[in-house]
C-alpha positions in Angstrom: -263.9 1.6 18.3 -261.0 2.1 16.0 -259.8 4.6 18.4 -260.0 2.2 21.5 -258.1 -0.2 19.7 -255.4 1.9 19.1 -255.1 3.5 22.5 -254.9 0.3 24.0 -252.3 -0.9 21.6 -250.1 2.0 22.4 -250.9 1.7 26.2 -249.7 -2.0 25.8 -246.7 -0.9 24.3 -246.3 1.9 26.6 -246.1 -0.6 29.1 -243.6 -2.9 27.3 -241.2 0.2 27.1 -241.1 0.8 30.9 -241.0 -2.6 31.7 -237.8 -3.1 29.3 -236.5 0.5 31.1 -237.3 -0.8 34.4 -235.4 -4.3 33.4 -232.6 -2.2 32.3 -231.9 -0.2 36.1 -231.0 -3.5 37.5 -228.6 -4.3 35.2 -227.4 -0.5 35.6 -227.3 -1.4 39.0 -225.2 -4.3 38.8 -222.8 -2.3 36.3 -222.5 0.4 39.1 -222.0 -2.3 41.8 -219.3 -3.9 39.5 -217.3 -0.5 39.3 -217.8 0.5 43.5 -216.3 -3.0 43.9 -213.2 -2.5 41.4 -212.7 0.5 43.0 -212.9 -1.3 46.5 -209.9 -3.6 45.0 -207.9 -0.9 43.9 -207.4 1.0 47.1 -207.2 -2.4 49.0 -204.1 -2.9 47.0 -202.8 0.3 47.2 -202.9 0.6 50.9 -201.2 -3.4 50.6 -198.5 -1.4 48.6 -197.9 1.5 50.7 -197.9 -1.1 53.7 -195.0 -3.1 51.9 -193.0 0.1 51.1 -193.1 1.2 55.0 -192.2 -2.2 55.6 -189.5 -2.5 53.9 -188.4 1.2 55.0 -188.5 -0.2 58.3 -186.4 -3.5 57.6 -183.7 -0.8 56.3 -181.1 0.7 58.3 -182.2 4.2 58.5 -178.9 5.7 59.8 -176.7 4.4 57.0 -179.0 4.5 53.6 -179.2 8.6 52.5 -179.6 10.6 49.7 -179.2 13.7 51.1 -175.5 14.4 52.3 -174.7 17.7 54.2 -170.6 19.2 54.6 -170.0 20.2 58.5 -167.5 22.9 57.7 -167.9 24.5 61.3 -168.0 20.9 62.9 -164.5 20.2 60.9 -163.1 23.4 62.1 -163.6 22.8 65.7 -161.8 19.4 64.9 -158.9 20.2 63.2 -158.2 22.5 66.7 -157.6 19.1 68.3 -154.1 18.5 68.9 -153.1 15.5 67.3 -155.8 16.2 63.9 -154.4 17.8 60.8 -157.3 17.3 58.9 -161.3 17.0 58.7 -164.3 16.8 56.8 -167.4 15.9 58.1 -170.7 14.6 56.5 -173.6 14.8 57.9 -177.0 12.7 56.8 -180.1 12.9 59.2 -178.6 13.0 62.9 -175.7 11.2 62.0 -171.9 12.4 61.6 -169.1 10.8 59.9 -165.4 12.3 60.2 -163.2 11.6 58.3 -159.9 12.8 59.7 -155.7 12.7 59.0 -154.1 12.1 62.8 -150.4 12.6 63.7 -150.6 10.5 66.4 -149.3 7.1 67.1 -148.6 6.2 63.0 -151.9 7.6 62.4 -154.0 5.3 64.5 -157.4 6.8 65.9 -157.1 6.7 69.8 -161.1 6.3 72.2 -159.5 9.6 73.3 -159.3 11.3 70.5 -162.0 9.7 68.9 -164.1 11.1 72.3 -162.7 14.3 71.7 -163.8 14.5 67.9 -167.3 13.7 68.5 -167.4 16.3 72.0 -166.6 18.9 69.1 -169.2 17.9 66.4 -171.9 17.9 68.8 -170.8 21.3 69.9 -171.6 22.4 66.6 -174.5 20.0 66.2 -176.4 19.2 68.9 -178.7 17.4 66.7 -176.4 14.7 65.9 -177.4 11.7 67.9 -174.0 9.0 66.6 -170.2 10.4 65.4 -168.4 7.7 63.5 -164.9 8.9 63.0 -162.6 6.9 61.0 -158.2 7.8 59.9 -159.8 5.2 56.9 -157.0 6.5 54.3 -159.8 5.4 51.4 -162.5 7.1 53.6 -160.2 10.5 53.7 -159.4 10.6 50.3 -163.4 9.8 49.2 -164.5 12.6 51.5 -162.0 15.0 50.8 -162.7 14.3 47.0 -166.3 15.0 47.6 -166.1 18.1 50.1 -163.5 19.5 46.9 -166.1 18.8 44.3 -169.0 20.4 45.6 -167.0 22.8 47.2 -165.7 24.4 43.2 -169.3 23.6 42.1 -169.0 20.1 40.5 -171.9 18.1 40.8 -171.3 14.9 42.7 -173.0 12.4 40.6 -172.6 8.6 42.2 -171.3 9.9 45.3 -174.2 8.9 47.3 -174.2 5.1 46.3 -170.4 5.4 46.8 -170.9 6.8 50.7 -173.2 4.2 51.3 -171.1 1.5 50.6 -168.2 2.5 52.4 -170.1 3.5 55.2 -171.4 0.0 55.8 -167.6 -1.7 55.0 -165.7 0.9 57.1 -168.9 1.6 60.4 -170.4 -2.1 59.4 -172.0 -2.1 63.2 -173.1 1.7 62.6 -177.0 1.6 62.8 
């Protein structure tokens, strides 16, 4: 009898234990649940993030804002073989060209003409370049020139992006 007693004490208790176990899954549950749904919120706003960020890629001007700047030595040398151009550097950033060029021709002023025949030569050595902003921009030489010169002896050209930026919105401000 003393037997019976005890197995059905420990049965009773057996069955306390997987009652409490089986109490504990939901709350397991719920824990799990909890963490799927914080995870849920976190990709939610990191797709709202990435949206924003192409937004506002989009609201920028994409032919003026670069940070990678490329020298057009062969695009300059077909210009400079224009008569009426002693001088030209030209940058290049995604399908855009910008020449900057010294003219002899009336006191320096930048003709259509010319201006027509400068970008006929850089997209003969481009044909990638979709828009050719030329400008006799005395500032705009001497910026250009400076930085064609510095990477050209192997200087890095720290700041020179912000600074090409800038003047490319004051000096092409309708340039898109």
């Amino acid at each position: 009898m003393k037997r019976m007693t005890w197995l059905f004490i420990i049965s009773i208790m057996m069955a306390g234990c997987l009652n409490n176990n089986q109490g504990q899954q939901p709350g397991a549950q719920t824990q799990q649940a909890q963490n799927q749904q914080q995870n849920q919120n976190q990709q939610q706003n990191q797709n709202q993030l990435q949206n924003q960020n192409q937004l506002q890629n989009q609201a920028q001007p994409q032919g003026n804002l670069n940070n990678r700047i490329q020298i057009a030595n062969q695009a300059a040398e077909k210009i400079t073989q224009i008569n009426g151009v002693t001088q030209a550097n030209v940058l290049v950033t995604q399908r855009n060209a910008y020449v900057a060029a010294a003219v002899n021709t009336n006191q320096g002023q930048l003709t259509q003409e010319l201006e027509d025949q400068i970008s006929k030569q850089v997209r003969a050595a481009d044909p990638n370049i979709q828009n050719v902003y030329v400008s006799t921009n005395p500032e705009f030489v001497d910026s250009v020139n400076r930085y064609v010169t510095d990477v050209g002896q192997g200087r890095p050209a720290a700041g020179f992006f912000e600074e090409f930026n800038e003047m490319v919105q004051r000096v092409f401000p309708n340039a898109r």
